[in-house]
C-alpha positions as CSV (number, residue, x, y, z in Angstrom):
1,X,-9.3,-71.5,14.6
2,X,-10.8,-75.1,14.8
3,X,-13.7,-76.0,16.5
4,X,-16.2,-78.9,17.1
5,X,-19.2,-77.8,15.3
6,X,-21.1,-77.9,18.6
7,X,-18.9,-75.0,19.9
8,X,-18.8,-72.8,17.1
9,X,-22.5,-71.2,17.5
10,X,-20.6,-69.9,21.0
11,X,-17.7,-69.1,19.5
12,X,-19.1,-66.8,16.5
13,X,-21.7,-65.4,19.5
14,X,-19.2,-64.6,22.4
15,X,-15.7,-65.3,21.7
16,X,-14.5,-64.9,18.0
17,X,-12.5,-62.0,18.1
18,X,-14.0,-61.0,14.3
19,X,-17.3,-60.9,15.1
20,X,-19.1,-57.8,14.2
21,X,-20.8,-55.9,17.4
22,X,-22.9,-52.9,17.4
23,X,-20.6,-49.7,19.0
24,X,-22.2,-49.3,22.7
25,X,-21.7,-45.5,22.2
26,X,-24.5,-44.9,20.1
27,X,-23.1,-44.1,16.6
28,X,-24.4,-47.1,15.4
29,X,-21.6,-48.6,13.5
30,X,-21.1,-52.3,13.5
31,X,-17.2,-52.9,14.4
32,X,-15.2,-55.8,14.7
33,X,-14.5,-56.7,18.0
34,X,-10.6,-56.5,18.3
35,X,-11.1,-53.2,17.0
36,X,-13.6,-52.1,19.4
37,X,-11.7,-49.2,21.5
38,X,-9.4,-48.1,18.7
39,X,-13.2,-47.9,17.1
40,X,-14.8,-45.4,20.0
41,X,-10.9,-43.5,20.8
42,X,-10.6,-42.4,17.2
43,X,-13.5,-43.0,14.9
44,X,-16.8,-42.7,17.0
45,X,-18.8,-40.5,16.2
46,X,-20.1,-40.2,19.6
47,X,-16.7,-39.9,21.4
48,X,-16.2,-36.6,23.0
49,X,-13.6,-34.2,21.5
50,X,-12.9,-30.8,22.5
51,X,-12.7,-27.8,19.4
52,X,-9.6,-27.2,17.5
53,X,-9.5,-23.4,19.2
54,X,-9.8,-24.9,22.6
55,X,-8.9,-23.6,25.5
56,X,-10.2,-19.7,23.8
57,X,-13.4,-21.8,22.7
58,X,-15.2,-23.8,25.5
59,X,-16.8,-26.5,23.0
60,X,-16.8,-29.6,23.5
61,X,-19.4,-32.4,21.9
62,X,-19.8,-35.5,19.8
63,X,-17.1,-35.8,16.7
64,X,-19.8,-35.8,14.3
65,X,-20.6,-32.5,15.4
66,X,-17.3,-31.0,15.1
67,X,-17.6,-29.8,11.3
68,X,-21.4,-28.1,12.1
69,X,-19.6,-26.6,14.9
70,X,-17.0,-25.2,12.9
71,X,-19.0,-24.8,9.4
72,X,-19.2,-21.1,8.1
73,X,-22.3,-21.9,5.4
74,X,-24.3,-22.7,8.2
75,X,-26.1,-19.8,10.2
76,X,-26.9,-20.1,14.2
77,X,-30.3,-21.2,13.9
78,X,-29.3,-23.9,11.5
79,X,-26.7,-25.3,14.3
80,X,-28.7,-25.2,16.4
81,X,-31.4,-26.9,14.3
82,X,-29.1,-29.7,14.0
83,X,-27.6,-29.8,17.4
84,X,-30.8,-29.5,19.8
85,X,-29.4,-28.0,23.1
86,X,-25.9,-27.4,23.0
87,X,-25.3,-23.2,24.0
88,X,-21.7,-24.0,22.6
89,X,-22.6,-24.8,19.1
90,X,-21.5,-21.5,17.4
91,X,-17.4,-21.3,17.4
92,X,-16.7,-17.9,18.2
93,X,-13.4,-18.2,17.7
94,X,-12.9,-19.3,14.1
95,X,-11.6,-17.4,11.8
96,X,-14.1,-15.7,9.2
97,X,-13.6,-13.2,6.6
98,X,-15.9,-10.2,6.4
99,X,-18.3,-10.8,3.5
100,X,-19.8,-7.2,4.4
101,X,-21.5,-6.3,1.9
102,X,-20.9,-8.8,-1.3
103,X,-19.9,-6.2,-3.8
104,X,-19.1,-7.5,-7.1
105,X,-17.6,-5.0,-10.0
106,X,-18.3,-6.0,-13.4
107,X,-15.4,-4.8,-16.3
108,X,-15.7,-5.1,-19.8
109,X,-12.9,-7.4,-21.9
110,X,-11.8,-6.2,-25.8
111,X,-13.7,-3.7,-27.1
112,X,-16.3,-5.6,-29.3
113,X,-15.4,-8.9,-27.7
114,X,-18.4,-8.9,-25.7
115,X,-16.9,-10.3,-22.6
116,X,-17.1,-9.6,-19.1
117,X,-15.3,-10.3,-16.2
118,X,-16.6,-10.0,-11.9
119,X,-14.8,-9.4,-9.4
120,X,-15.6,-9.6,-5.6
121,X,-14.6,-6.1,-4.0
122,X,-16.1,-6.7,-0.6
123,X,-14.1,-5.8,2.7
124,X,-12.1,-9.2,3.3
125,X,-10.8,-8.6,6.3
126,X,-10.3,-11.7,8.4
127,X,-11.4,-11.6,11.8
128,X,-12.8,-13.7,14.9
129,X,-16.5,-14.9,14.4
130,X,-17.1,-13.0,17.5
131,X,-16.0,-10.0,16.1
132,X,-18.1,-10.4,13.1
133,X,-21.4,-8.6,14.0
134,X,-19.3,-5.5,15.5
135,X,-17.1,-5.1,13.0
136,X,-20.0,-5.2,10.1
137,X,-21.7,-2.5,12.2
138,X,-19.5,0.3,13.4
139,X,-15.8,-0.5,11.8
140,X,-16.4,-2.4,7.9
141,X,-15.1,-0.1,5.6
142,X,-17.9,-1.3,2.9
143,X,-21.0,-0.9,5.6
144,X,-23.5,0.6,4.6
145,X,-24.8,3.3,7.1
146,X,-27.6,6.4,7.2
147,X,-26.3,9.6,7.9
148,X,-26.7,10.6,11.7
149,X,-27.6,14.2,10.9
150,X,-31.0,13.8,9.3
151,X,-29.6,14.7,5.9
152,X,-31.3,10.9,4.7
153,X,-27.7,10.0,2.4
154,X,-26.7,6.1,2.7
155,X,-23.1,5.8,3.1
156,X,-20.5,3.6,2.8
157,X,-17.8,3.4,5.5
158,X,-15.0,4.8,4.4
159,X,-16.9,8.0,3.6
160,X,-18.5,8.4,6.8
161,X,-16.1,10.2,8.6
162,X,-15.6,12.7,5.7
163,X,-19.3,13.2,6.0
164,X,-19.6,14.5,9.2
165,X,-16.5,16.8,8.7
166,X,-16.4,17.6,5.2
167,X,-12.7,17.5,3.2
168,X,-9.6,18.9,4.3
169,X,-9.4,22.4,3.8
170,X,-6.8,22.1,1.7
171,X,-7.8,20.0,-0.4
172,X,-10.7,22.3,-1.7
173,X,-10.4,24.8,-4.1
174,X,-13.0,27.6,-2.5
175,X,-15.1,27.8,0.7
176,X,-18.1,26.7,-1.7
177,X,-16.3,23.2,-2.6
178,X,-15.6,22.8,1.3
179,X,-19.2,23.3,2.1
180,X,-21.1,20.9,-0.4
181,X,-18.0,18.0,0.3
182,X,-19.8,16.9,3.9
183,X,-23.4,16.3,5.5
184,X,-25.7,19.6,4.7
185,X,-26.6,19.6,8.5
186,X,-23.0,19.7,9.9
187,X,-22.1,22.6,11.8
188,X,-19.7,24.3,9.8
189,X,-17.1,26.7,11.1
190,X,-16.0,28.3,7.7
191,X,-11.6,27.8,7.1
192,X,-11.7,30.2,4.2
193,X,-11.3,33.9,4.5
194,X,-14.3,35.6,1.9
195,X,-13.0,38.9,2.1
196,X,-9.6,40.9,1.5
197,X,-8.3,42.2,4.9
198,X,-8.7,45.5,6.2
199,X,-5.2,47.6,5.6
200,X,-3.8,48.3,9.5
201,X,-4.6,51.9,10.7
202,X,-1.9,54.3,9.9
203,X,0.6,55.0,12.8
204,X,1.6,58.7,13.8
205,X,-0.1,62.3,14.7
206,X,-1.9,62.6,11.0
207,X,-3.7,59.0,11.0
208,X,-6.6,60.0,12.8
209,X,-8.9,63.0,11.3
210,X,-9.6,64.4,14.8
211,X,-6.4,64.7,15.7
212,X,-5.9,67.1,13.0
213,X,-8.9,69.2,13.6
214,X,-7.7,69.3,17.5
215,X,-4.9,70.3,16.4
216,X,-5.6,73.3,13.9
217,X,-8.3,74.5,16.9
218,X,-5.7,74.2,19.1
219,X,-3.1,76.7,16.8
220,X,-5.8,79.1,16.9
């Protein structure tokens, strides 16, 4: 556009529609000024936006906060470190997957090679954030938990139950092998019979001694 050099200090100032302006929502980005609301609808970083789980997840805060709200490295107190006063921060509803506990199994490559290869062997289970902390405690199948009893054993999860109850019967070879395959402290009601059964009485007049001294009395 052409202007008389008297009007352009008041063009560049007010009316050019080039001319950089500071974004009036706080992000502090300096945006041209025909791209001013494009600028705050959809690259503000102060414009509100509402959490990818929404409506489950009730979040809703500053775009520049979206990825800390989201972020899995980040633990609570960090969030909330970083976002001062927003109850919300934490997503509850993100998917997570259960890194309860990190076990890692080591295996050896060709013999003499000297190599060796890790694996992650951890539960894995995917499940809602909000899930996470029960789900580590009372159902990961790679928790670690103290035996109830008293007996003092630390247990993983998937051999808790058998712990309390001991193996199937019969999958044990003796009464012995039942016994020491559970928690020491367990009431034990034993499944195996120790002792041959007695033979059943004999039926008829001569099965019982008395009868027959009755009955030679009695032929007298």
């Amino acid at each position: 556009e052409k202007l008389f050099y008297r009007e352009l200090t008041a063009h560049c100032n007010a009316l050019c529609v080039e001319r950089l302006e500071p974004c009036t929502s706080g992000c502090g980005a300096m945006v041209r000024f025909r791209e001013k609301n494009k600028h705050k609808m959809m690259y503000c970083g102060c414009r509100p936006v509402p959490c990818k789980y929404a409506p489950k997840c009730r979040w809703t805060g500053q775009a520049r906060y979206l990825t800390v709200h989201l972020d899995n490295a980040l633990t609570s107190s960090q969030k909330e470190h970083q976002v001062k006063g927003d109850p919300y921060i934490e997503c509850l509803e993100r998917p997570v997957p259960c890194w309860h506990p990190p076990l890692v199994a080591v295996s050896q490559g060709k013999e003499g090679s000297g190599e060796y290869s890790t694996r992650w062997v951890g539960c894995g289970v995917e499940l809602r954030f909000g899930d996470r902390d029960k789900h580590e405690a009372t159902e990961c199948q790679f928790r670690r938990e103290v035996c109830k009893l008293g007996c003092g054993e630390s247990l993983l999860g998937y051999r808790v139950q058998e712990h309390y109850t001991g193996r199937k019967p019969e999958d044990c070879l003796d009464s012995a092998m039942w016994a020491a395959s559970g928690c020491s402290n367990r009431d034990m009601e034993c499944n195996y019979v120790l002792s041959k059964p007695k033979p059943p009485p004999a039926t008829g007049a001569a099965s019982n001694p008395g009868d027959k001294r009755r009955g030679a009395w009695g032929s007298r």
